[in-house]
N, C-alpha and C positions, 0 to 999 in steps of 0.2 A: 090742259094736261093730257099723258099720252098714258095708259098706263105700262106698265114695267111689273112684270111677273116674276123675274126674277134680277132685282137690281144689282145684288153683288157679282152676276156670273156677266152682265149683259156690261158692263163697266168694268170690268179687272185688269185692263188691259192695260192700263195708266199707272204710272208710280211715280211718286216723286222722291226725290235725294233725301240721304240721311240727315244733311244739313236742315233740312224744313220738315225733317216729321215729329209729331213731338210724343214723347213715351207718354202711354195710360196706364192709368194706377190698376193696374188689371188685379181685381180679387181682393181688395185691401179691404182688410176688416175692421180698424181701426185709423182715426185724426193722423197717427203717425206713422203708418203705413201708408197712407196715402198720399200725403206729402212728401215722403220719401222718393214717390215715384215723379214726381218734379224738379227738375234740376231750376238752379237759380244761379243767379251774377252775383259777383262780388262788390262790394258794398262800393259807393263813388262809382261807379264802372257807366251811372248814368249819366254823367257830365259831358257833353259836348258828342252827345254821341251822333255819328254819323249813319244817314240811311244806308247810305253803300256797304256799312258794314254790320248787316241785317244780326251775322251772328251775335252780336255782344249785346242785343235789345233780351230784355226780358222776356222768359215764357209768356202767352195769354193765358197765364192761368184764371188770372183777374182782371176785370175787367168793369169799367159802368159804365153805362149802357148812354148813349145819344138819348139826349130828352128834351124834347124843344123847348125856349124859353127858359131853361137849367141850365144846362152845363155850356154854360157860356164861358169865355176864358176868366173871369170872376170867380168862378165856381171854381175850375179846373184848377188856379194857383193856391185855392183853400184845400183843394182833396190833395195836389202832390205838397203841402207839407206834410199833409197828414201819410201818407203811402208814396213811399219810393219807387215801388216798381208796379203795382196797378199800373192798369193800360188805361188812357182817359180816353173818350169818348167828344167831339162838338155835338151840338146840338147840328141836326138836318138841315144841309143849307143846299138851299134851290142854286142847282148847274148853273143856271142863265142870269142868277142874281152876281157869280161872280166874274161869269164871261162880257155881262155887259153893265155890272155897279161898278162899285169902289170894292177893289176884291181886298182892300186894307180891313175895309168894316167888318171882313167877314173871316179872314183867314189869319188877322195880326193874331200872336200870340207868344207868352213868356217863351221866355227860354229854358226853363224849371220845367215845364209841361211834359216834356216828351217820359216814357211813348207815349205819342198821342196821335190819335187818328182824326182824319177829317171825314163826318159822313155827308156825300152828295143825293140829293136826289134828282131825277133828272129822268127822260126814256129817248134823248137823242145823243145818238155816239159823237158826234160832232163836239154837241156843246160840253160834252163828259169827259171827253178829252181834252177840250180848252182849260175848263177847270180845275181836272187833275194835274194840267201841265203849270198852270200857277200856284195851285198846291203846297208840290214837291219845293217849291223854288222859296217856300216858307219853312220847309224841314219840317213837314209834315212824315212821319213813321212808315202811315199807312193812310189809304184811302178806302173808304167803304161804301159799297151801292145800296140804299135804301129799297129794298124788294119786299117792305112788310108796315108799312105807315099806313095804316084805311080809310084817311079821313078824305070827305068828300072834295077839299078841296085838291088835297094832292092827286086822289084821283081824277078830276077836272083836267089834271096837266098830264092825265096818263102815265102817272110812275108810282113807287112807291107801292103795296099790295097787288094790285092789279096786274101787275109786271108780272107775277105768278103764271099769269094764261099765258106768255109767250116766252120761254124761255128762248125761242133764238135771239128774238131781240135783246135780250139778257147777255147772253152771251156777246154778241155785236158789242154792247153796250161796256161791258168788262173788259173785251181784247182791246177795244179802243183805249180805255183809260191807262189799261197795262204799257201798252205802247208809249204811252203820250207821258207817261208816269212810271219807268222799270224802276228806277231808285227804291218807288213804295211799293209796299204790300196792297196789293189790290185786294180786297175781301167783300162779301156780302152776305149782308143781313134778312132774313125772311124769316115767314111764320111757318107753319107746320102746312098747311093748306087755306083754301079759302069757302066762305060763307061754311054751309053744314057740312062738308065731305067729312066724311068718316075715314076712310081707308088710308091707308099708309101709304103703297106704291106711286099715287100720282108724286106725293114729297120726294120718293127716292127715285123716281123719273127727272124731277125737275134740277135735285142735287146731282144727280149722275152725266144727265145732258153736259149743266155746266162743266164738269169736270171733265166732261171728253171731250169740250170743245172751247177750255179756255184754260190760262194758266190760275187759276184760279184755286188755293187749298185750303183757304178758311172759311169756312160756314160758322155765320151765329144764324144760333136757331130761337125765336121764340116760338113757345111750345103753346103757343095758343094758335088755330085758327084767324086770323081777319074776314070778321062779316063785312063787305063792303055795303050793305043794306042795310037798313032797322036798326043799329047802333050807333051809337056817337064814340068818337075817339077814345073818349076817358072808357064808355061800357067796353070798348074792345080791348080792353087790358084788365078788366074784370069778368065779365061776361062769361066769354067762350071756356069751354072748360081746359085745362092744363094735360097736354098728354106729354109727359117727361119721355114716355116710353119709346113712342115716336123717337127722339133724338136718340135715344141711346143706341137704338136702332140703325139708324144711318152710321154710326159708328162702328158698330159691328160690321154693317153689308160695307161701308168705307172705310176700311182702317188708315188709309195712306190718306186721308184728308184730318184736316184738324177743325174737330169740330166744339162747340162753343153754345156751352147751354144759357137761356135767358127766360128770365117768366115768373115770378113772384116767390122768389128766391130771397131771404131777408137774413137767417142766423148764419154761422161760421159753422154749424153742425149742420145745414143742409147743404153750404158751398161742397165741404168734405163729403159729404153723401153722395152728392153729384160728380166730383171728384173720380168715384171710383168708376163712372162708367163712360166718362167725356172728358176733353182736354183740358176745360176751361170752365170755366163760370161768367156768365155778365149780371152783376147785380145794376137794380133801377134805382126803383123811387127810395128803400129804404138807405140808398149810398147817399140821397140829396138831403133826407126828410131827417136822417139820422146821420151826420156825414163821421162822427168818431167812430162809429163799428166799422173803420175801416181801420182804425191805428193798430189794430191785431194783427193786421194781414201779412204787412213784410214778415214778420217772425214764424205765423204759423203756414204759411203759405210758401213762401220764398225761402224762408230757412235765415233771413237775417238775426245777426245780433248787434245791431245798433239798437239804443237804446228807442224806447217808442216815444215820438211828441203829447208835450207835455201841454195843457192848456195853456200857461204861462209863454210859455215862449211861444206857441201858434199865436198868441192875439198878438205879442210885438210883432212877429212876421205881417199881420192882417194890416197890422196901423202903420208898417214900413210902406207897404205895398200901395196900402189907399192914399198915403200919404204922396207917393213920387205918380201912381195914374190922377190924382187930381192935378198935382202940378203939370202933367205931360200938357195937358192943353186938349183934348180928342174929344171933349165934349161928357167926359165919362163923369159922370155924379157921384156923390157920396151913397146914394139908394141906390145906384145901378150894382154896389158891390155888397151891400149890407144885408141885401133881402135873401143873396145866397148863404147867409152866416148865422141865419136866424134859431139853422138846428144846432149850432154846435153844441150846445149843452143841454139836447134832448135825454131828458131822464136826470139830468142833476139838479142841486139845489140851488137856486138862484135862476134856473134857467126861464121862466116867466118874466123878470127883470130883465133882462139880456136879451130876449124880446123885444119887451115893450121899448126900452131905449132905443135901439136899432130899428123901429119898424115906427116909430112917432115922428109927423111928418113934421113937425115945427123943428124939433133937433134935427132932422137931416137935412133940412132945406139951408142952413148954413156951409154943408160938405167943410163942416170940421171934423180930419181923420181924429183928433181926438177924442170923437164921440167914440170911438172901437175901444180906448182905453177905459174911459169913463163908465161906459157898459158892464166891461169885465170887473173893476172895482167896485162897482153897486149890484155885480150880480154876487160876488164872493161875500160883499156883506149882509144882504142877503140871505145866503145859504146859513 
């Protein structure tokens, strides 16, 4: 890091078009002020949409967050019944796994998903570009660079939190994907700083750099630090302490970048709280762990009024879906899709039963989509 005394003056130079800025709920002192200051799409408007035509995708105002081993595309076709216009998120998938695997295993996904971003990680422009260029070619939204993951192994491959100490290489690494991928939104994800730094400026050094030397105008931020030492993965998403202040911050010195709060963010009254001082929200674990706190969102968020999903009709959607990926043949399991459905009726009656059926390996070991039905009917009696 370099530091940057004063970031808004030393960075002003750049703006981007009205088409990509996105209005802040400046001042709003109430749920309804603040969503006022979000404009949204007309309901359907998400069907078959095309990247080329960036405008008609939904604001990020919403968003959940890449979580490895989650939001697998399993996951992602259970959240868009539930939210129309949320932004989904894959889980972090290694450059090199789809430059030189099966980039099917890694990049298939619904056509219901979008928007949906793909997040890479990776710290060579070469391979960043090969796999953003296969990407797009799945109609993939956006693409995201991994600048805030701390765990030792991604460290190991030199990407991921680490990337923080060099931002040119960052940079490199972003213009290349831009290039190799203009259809997508190129954006990247980082933390506030690394191991104990204190101070704000190296963060609006490292935002500012990129911004003056890439097309690049979405920052999500999580607002924790990355120890790359003495903590384990899960401690560095509890651990370091939360400084919200920080992002709002960059906001302010950046107005013309759209920036993207994430970090232990769980009710619908703190998305709105955060609302009034950032463009966006990225909720985590409480979108996978709790996945129905998100059936509010189209309406209070986006301004829809289509009616909100019902559980009844989500679990036929669940047992259509498991039902035509067990027949596809790709080797997908009845478990591979059931372990991400285990919250859906976190906090209701029955929701123990609805568990235990879905998560008992004698019942799954048949991959009868039926068992999705049978779950819901013994969890409602149940209740």
């Amino acid at each position: 890091f370099q530091a940057a005394s004063a970031p808004a003056a030393r960075f002003a130079s750049r703006t981007i078009s009205a088409d990509n800025a996105t209005p802040l709920a400046h001042h709003a002192d109430s749920l309804g002020r603040t969503l006022a200051a979000h404009t949204f799409i007309p309901e359907g408007s998400l069907k078959n949409l095309s990247v080329r035509n960036m405008h008609t995708l939904p604001k990020r105002t919403l968003s959940v967050a890449p979580m490895l081993d989650w939001t697998d595309r399993h996951y992602r076709y259970m959240a868009r019944q539930i939210t129309r216009h949320t932004w989904l998120y894959t889980e972090m998938v290694n450059a090199g796994a789809i430059v030189f695997g099966d980039p099917e295993r890694f990049l298939l996904k619904d056509e219901c998903e979008n928007p949906v971003a793909l997040q890479l990680g990776g710290s060579d422009p070469v391979q960043l570009a090969q796999a953003a260029k296969k990407a797009a070619q799945y109609g993939y939204d956006e693409i995201n660079l991994n600048c805030g993951c701390p765990s030792p192994r991604v460290q190991k491959g030199a990407f991921g939190a680490c990337l923080m100490h060099d931002a040119a290489l960052v940079s490199g690494c972003l213009n290349a994907m831009h290039d190799a991928a203009s259809d997508c939104d190129i954006t990247v994800k980082h933390r506030i700083g690394l191991d104990r730094q204190t101070e704000y400026h190296p963060l609006a050094d490292f935002v500012g750099t990129l911004r003056e030397k890439t097309p690049v105008r979405t920052f999500i931020v999580h607002a924790r630090n990355a120890w790359l030492d003495g903590l384990s993965p899960k401690e560095n998403r509890d651990v370091p302490p939360l400084r919200y202040d920080f992002v709002y911050r960059l906001k302010q010195d950046f107005p013309d970048l759209e920036i993207i709060i994430n970090g232990g963010i769980k009710t619908n009254d703190e998305i709105a709280a955060h609302l009034r001082h950032v463009d966006g929200v990225m909720v985590g674990r409480e979108a996978y762990h709790n996945p129905m706190t998100m059936r509010g969102w189209d309406r209070l968020f986006y301004g829809s009024t289509q009616p909100e999903t019902e559980y009844g009709e989500l679990i036929e959607r669940l047992y259509g879906y498991a039902k035509t990926q067990l027949a596809a043949g790709r080797g997908t399991i009845l478990r591979h899709m059931a372990r991400h459905w285990l919250g859906l009726m976190h906090g209701q009656d029955g929701a123990k039963t609805w568990r235990r059926l879905l998560s008992n390996a004698d019942l799954l070991r048949d991959n009868r989509p039926e068992l999705v039905l049978e779950a819901w009917k013994a969890a409602q009696k149940a209740a």
